[in-house]
C-alpha positions in Angstrom: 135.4 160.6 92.9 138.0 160.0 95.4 138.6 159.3 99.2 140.6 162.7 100.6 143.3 161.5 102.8 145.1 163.5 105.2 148.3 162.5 106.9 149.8 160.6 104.3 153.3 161.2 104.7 152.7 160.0 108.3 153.7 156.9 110.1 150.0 155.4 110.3 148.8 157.7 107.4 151.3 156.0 104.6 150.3 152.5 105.8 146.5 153.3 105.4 147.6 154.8 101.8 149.2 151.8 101.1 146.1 149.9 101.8 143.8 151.9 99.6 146.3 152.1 96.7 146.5 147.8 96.9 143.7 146.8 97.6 140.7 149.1 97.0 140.3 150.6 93.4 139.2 154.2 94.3 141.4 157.4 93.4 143.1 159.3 96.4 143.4 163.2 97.1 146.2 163.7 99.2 147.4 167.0 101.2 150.8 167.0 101.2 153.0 169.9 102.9 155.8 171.0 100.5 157.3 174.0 99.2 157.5 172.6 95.3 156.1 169.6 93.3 159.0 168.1 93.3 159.4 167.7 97.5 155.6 166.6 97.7 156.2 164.1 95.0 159.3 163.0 97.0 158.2 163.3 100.3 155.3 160.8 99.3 158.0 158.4 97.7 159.3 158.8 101.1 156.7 157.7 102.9 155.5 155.1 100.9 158.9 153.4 100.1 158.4 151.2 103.5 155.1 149.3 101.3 156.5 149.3 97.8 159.0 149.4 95.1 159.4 152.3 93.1 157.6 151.2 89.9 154.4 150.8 91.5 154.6 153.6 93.8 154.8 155.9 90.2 152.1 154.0 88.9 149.6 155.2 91.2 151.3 158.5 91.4 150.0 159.0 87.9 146.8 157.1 87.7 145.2 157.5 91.0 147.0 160.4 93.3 146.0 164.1 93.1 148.4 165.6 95.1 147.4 168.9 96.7 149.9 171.1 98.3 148.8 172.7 101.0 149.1 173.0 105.2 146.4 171.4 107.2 146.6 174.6 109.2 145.7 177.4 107.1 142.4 178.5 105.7 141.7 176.5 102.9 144.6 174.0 103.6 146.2 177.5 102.0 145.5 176.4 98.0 144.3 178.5 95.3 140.5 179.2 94.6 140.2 176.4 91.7 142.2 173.9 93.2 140.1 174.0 96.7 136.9 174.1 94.6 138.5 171.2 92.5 139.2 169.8 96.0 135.7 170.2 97.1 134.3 168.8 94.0 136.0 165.8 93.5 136.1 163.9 97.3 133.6 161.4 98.0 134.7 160.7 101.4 137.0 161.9 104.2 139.9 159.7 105.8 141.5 162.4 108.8 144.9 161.0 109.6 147.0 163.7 110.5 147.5 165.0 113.8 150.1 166.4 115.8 151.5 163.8 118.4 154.2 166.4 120.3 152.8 165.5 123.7 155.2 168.5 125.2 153.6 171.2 122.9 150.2 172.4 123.7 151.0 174.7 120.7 151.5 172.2 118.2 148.6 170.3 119.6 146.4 173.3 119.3 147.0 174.3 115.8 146.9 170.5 114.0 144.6 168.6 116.0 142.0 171.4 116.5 142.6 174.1 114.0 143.5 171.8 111.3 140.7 169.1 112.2 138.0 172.5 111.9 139.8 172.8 108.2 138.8 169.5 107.5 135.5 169.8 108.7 134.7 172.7 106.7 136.0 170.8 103.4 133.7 167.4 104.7 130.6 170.1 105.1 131.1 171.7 101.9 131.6 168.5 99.7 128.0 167.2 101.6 126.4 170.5 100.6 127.6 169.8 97.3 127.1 166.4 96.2 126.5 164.8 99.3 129.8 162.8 101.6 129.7 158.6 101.8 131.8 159.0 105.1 133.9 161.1 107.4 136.3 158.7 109.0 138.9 160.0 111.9 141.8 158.4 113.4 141.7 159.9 116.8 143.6 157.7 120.2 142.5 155.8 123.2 144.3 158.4 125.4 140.9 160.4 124.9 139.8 158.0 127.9 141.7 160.2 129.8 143.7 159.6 133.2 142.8 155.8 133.9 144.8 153.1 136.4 143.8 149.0 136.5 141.0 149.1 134.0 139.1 148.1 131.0 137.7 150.7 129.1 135.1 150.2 126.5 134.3 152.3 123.5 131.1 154.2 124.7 132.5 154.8 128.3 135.9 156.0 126.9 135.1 160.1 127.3 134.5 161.2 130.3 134.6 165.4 130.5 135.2 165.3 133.9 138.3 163.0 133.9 141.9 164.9 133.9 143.9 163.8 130.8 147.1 162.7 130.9 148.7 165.2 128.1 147.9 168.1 125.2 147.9 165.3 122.7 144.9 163.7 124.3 143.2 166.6 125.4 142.9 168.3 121.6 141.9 165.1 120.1 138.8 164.3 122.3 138.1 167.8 121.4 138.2 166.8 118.0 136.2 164.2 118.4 133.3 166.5 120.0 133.6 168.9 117.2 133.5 166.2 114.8 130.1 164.7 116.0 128.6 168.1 116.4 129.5 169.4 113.1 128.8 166.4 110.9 125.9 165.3 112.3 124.1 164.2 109.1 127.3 162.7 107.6 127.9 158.9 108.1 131.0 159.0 110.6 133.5 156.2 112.0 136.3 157.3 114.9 139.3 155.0 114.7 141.1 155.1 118.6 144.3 153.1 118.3 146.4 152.0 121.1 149.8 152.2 121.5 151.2 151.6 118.1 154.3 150.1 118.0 156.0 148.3 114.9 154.3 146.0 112.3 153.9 142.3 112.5 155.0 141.3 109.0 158.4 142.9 109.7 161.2 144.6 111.5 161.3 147.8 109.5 160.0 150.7 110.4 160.1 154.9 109.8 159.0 155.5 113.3 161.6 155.5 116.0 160.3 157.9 118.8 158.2 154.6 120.7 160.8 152.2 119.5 163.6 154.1 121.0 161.6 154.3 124.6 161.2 150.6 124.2 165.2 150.0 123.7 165.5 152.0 126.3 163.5 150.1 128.7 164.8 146.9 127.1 168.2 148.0 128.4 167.7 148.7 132.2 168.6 145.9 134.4 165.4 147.0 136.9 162.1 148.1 135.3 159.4 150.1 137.7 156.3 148.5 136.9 154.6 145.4 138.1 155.6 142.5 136.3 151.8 141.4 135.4 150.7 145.0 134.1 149.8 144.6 130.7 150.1 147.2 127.9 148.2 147.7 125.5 150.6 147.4 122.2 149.0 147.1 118.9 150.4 146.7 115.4 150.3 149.3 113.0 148.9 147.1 109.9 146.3 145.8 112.2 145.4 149.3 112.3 145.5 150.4 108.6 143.6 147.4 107.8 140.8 148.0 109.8 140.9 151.7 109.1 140.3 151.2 105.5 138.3 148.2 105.7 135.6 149.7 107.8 136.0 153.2 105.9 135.3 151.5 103.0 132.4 149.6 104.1 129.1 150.1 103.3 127.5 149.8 106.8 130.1 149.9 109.6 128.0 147.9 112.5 129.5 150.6 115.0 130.6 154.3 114.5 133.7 154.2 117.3 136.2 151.4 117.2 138.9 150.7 119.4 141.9 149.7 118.0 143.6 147.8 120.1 145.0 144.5 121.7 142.1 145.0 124.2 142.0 141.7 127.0 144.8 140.0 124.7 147.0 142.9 126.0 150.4 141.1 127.1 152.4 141.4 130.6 155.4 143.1 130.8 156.8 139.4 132.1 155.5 138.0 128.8 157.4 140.8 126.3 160.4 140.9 128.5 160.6 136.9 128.6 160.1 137.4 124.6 163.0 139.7 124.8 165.5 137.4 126.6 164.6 134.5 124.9 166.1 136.0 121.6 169.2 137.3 123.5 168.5 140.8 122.9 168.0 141.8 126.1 168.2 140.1 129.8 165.5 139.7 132.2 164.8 142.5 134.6 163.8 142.8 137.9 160.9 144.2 138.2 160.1 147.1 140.9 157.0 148.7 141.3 158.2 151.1 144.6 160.9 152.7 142.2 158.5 154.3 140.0 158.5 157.9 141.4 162.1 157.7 141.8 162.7 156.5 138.3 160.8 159.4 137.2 163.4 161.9 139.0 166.2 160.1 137.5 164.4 160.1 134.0 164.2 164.1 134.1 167.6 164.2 135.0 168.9 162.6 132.2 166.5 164.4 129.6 168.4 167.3 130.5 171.3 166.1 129.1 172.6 165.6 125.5 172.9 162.5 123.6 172.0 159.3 122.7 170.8 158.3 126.8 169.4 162.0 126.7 167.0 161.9 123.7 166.1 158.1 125.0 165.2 159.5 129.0 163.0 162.6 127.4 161.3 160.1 125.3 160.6 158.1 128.6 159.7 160.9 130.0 156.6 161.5 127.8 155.4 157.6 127.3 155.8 156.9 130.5 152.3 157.3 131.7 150.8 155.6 129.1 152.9 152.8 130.4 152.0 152.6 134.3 148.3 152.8 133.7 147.5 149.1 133.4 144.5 149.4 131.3 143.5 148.0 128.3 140.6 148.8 125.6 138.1 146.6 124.9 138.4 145.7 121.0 135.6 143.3 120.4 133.9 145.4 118.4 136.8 145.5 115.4 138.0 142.0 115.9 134.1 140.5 115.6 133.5 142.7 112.4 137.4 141.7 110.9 137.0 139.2 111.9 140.8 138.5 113.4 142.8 140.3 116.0 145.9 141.9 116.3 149.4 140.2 116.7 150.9 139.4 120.1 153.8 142.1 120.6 155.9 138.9 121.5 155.7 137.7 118.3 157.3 140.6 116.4 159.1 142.8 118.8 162.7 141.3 118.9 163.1 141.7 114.6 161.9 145.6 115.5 164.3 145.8 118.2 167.4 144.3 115.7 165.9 146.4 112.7 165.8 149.7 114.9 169.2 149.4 116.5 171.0 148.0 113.6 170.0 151.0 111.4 170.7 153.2 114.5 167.2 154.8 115.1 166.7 155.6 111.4 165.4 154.4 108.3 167.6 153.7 105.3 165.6 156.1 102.6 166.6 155.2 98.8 166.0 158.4 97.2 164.1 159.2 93.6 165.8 158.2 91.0 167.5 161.0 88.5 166.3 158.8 85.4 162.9 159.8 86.6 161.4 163.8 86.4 159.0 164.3 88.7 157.7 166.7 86.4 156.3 163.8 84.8 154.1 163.3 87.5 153.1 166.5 89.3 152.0 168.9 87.5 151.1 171.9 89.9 150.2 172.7 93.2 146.1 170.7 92.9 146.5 169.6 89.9 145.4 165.7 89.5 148.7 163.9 89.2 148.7 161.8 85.8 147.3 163.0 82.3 
């Protein structure tokens, strides 16, 4: 039996693949999004290149990766009769990574976080009817709390229907949330709410540039408009994928909702951008709170424009209210039961920084090697990969 994982060729959804391909022993069934074999096999080589060297990556490909091609989106995930069936029959349990995170497209946000999330529910329904589900586990986001300002929110006051929310992103994933509970009631569940995630603690690389190229941008303004002793809540992605597949894989979770986050360890912005100048990557800013609604003018000014400054501003333009709220989320229910916590942003942000700017906003893929057929491999749209 295997764990059916959605999102894989994600940012968060490869390092939780990772994970369960080191370090737990159970088979995976991923939906990948591909026209051929050939793309999903690479586009999972892709992904998966940031955790591990070729060899081993093709290792598990063979042993312990079904690959099913399909779109989270259409009825079915859009396979064939046999391979949904062989789907069905075959998953044990039900990791939901993927999601759309366009916070501009209300479309987008629609479709994959509510339409596809119903798609997975109906699998997680079916493979209880048939042989019974060990756990449905979702990766959902603390922005489900909604519109908040100088707080800290805990996991069982985090919803609140009558609270505005700040985008589409947040609003279809605490929908998601609701139709989750309601429609797996008798299946063992375990929501996941992760902070802002924002590079990984062991190193500097990274495949995700959107947040980090916000951050540079911030990094390089000589005046910030926030208050210098507002924290944000910043939290590393392999803290995350550890305790995703930690507590997914546990027998007894103590808790069914879990904030991932750096919760009351939260750092100031004095403390990152002290962390920052320190190194010599950036210089210390002055920091003024009146200028925020003006810096928000001048930031949809310059996402009108083209370029480098242009890309940076519209990406501004969407964080930025996840920046100004000045609350944090509680995580002492994930650090008790890891039993660690997250790393200070302080104490990895400047390699990020280097990596991200060095590489110019993008990661340096290597690509499949021609000695290898991915023939080999894949053999079919839901076909287990391997003999």
């Amino acid at each position: 039996m295997a764990t059916f994982l959605t999102g894989a060729t994600g940012y968060i959804g490869a390092h939780i693949a990772a994970n369960l391909l080191s370090h737990h022993g159970e088979p995976l069934n991923l939906l990948v999004r591909a026209r051929d074999d050939r793309e999903a096999a690479e586009r999972l080589w892709r992904a998966l290149q940031l955790h591990m060297e070729f060899a081993p990556f093709y290792d598990h490909l063979r042993a312990r990766i079904s690959i099913f091609r399909g779109d989270l989106t259409e009825k079915n995930f859009g396979l064939a009769g046999d391979d949904y069936r062989r789907l069905v029959e075959t998953t044990d349990s039900v990791l939901h990574c993927a999601a759309s995170l366009n916070r501009k497209s209300e479309k987008s946000c629609l479709n994959t976080n509510l339409r596809g999330t119903l798609e997975v529910i109906q699998l997680a329904r079916r493979a209880q009817q048939h042989h019974g589900l060990r756990r449905f586990s979702h990766v959902s986001t603390v922005a489900v709390a909604g519109v908040r300002r100088h707080e800290v929110v805990t996991e069982d006051t985090a919803v609140d229907w009558n609270r505005s929310d700040y985008d589409p992103y947040a609003r279809t994933k605490k929908f998601a949330e609701h139709m989750i509970r309601t429609l797996l009631a008798d299946v063992p569940l375990t929501i996941f709410r992760p902070s802002i995630v924002l590079g990984d603690s062991r190193w500097g690389a990274t495949t995700q540039f959107d947040m980090v190229r916000a951050f540079a941008f911030l990094a390089s303004l000589p005046v910030l408009p926030f208050r210098a002793t507002d924290r944000v809540d910043i939290v590393n992605v392999d803290f995350v994928a550890d305790a995703v597949t930690g507590l997914h894989t546990k027998d007894r979770p103590q808790h069914d909702t879990y904030h991932l986050s750096s919760g009351r360890d939260s750092q100031t912005y004095r403390e990152l951008t002290e962390a920052l100048a320190r190194s010599g990557v950036a210089r210390r800013p002055l920091f003024v709170p009146a200028l925020e609604a003006p810096f928000r003018v001048v930031t949809d000014g310059l996402a009108r424009r083209g370029g480098a400054l242009g890309y940076g501003a519209s990406l501004m333009k969407v964080f930025l209210p996840y920046l100004v709220w000045n609350t944090v989320f509680d995580n002492t229910r994930v650090t008790a039961e890891l039993g660690r916590r997250p790393a200070p942003f302080s104490s990895y942000c400047v390699p990020l920084l280097r990596f991200a700017r060095e590489h110019r906003f993008q990661y340096p893929y290597r690509p499949w090697p021609e000695s290898v057929a991915v023939s080999a491999a894949v053999h079919g749209a839901g076909q287990r990969v391997g003999p």
